[in-house]
C-alpha positions in Angstrom: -13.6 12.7 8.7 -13.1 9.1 9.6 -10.3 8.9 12.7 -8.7 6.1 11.2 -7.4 7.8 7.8 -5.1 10.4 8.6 -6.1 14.1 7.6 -4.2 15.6 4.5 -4.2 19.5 4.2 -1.9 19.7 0.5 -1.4 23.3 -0.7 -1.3 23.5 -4.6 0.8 27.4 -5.5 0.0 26.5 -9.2 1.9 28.7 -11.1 3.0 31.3 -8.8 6.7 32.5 -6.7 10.1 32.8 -7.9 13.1 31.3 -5.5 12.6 34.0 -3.0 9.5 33.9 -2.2 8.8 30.7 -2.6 11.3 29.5 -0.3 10.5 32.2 2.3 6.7 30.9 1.9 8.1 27.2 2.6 10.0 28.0 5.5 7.3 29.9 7.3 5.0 26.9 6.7 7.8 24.5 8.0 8.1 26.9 10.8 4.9 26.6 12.0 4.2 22.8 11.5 4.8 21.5 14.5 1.9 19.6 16.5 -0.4 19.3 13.3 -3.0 16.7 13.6 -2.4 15.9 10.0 -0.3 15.7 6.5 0.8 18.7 4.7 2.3 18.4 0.9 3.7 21.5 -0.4 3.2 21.1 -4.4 5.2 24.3 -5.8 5.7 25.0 -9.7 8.1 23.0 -11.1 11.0 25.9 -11.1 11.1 25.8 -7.3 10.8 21.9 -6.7 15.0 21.5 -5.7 14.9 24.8 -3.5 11.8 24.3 -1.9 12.7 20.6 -1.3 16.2 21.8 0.2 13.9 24.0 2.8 11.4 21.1 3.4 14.4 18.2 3.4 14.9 18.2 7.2 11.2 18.2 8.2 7.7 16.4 7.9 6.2 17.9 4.9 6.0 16.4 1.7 6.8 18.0 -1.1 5.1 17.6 -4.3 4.2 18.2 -8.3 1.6 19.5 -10.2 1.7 17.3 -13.2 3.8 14.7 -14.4 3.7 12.7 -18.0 2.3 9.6 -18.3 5.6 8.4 -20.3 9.0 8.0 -17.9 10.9 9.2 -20.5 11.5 10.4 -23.8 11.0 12.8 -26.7 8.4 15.0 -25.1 9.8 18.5 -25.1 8.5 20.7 -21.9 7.0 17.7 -19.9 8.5 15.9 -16.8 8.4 12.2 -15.9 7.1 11.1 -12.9 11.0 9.1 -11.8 12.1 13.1 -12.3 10.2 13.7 -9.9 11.0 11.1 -7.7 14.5 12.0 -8.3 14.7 15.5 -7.5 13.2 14.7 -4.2 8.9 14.4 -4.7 6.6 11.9 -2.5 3.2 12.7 -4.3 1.8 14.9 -7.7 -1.5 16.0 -8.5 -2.8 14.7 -11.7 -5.9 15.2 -13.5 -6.6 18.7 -12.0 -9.5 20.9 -13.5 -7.0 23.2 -15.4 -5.4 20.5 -16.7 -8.3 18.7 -17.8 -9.5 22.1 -19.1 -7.1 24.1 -20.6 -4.7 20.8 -22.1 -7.5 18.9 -22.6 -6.8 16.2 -20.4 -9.4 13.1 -20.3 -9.7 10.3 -18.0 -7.7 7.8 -19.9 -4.8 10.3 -19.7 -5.1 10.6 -16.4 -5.1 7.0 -15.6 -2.2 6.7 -17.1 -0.2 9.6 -15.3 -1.6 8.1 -12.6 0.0 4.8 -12.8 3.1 6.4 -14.1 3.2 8.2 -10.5 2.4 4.7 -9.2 5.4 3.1 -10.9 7.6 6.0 -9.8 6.6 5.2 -5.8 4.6 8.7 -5.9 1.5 9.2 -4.3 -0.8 10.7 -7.0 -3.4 13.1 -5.8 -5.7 12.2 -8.7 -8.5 15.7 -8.8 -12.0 15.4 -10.4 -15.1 17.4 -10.1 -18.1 19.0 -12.0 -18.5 22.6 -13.9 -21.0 24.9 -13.1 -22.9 24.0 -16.0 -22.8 20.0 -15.4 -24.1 21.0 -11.4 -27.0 22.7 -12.4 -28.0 20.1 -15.4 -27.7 17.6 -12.1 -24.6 16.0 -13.4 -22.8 16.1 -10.8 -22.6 13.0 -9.8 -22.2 10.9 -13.0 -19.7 13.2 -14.4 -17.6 12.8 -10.7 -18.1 9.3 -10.2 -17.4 8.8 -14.1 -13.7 10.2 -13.7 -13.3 8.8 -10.1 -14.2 5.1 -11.7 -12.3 6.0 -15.5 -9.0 8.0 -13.9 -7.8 5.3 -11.4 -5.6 2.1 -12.7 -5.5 -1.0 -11.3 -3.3 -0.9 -8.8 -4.5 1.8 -7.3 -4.8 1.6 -3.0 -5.0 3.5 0.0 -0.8 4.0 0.1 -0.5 5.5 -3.6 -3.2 7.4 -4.3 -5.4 10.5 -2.4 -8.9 11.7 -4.6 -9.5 15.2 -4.8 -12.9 16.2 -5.7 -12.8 19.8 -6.4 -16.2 21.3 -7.5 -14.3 23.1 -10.8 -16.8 26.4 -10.3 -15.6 26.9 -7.0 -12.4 27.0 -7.3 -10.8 30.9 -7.0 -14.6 31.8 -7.3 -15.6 32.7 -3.6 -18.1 30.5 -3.8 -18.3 26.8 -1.8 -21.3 24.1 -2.3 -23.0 23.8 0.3 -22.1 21.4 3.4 -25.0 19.0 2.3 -23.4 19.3 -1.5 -20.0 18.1 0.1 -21.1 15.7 2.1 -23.5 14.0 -0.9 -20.7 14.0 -3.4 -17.8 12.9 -0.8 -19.9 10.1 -0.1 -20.8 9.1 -3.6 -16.8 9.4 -4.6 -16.5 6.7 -1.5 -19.5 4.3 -3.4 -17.4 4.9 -6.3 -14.0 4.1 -4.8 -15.6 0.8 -3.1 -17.0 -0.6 -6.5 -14.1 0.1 -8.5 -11.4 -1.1 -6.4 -13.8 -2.8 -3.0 -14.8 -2.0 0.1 -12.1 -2.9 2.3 -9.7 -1.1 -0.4 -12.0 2.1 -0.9 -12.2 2.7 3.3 -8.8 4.0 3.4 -8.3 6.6 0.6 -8.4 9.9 1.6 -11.1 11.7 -0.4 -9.8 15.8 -0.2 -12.0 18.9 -0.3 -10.4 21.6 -3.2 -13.1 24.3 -3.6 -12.0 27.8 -2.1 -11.0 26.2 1.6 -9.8 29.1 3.7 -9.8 29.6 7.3 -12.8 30.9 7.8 -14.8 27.4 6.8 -12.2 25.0 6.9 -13.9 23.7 9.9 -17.0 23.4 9.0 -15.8 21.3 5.5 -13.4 19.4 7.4 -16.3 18.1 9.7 -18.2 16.3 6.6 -18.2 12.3 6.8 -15.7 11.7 3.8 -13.7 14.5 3.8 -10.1 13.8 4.8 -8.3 17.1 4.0 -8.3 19.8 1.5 -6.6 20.5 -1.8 -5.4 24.2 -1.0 -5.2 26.7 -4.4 -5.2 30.4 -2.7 -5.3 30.0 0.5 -2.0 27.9 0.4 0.1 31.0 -0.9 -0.3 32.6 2.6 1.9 30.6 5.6 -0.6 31.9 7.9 -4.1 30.7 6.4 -2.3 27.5 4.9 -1.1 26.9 8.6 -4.8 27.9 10.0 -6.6 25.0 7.8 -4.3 22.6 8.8 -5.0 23.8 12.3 -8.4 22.7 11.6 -7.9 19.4 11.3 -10.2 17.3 13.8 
């Protein structure tokens, strides 16, 4: 982790918590915030972005989205625009994640263009790529990564308004973590990536996040690797207590 791009430790609930519990879970992670040597965003289901930003309002964290559409506005029943977002209170949304790309069929051009709609809005978009299990063990990982890192960021895109997250997509919920060798070879690639698509001095700041099963027990060790600058939380976000214990980890 470079010391001159500061650490970002983002918990992504996906969909999960009603009002109660997902303000109680907000609060206990505001509670114990204080002192971090990093960033936390809080990205809750869309149902609890006003009441979880009412808890977070008075403190440091960020809140966030999981999704916005690439359009600001208009006849697209179900979706959000990205100055909704904005408007009810957001600072950043994750686009391109792994279910999205998955299970709505997302593809890179879409995701560009959610990610400059997040850009227009004055959101920081937390744009997520990453390999299948099946692409890994073909050894694609690095051309399908660096293809979505290259394909899924606009022009426009810098060190202020945009965090990567490479999240190895057969890790995620699984248990199971690359190896620290694995991280540190495709982190670094994503940072060749960044520099030829946007240039070097551009590429050094973006904070490239770790989102494969991060928990306590080897945040550490991940957050050690040259390259990574933080961690896209799933599970481990939905209890205060890990959540709080990553971010602890921070170098």
């Amino acid at each position: 982790m470079s010391k001159t791009r500061t650490p970002v430790i983002a918990g992504n609930w996906k969909m999960n918590g009603l009002c109660v519990t997902g303000c109680a879970l907000a609060a206990a992670v505001a509670d114990g915030a204080a002192g971090l040597n990093c960033e936390l965003v809080i990205c809750p289901p869309a149902t609890l972005l006003a009441p979880v930003g009412e808890v977070l309002k008075s403190g440091s964290i960020r809140l966030g989205a999981q999704d916005c559409h690439a359009a600001e506005s208009g006849a697209h029943t179900g979706d959000i625009g990205a100055p909704m977002l904005a408007d009810i209170g957001c600072s950043a949304v994750i686009v391109g994640h792994s279910e999205r790309r998955t299970d709505h069929g997302e593809t890179d051009a879409l995701v560009q263009a959610k990610t400059a709609a997040a850009h227009a809005a004055g959101l920081t978009a937390i744009v997520c790529v990453g390999e299948t299990e099946g692409e890994r063990d073909a050894g694609e990982a690095l051309g399908v990564v660096g293809r979505q890192v290259s394909l899924s960021l606009p022009d426009g895109t810098t060190a202020a308004n945009t965090i990567v997250a490479y999240e190895p997509v057969w890790a995620i919920g699984s248990g199971r973590t690359p190896t620290p060798d694995d991280v540190r070879e495709v982190h670094g690639h994503i940072r060749e990536i960044l520099a030829e698509r946007l240039g070097g001095a551009g590429a050094d700041g973006i904070r490239i996040l770790y989102g494969g099963s991060m928990k306590p027990t080897n945040a550490l060790e991940l957050l050690a690797i040259p390259n990574v600058d933080g961690g896209l939380i799933g599970g481990a976000s939905l209890v205060a207590d890990d959540f709080l214990a990553i971010a602890k980890s921070c170098p």
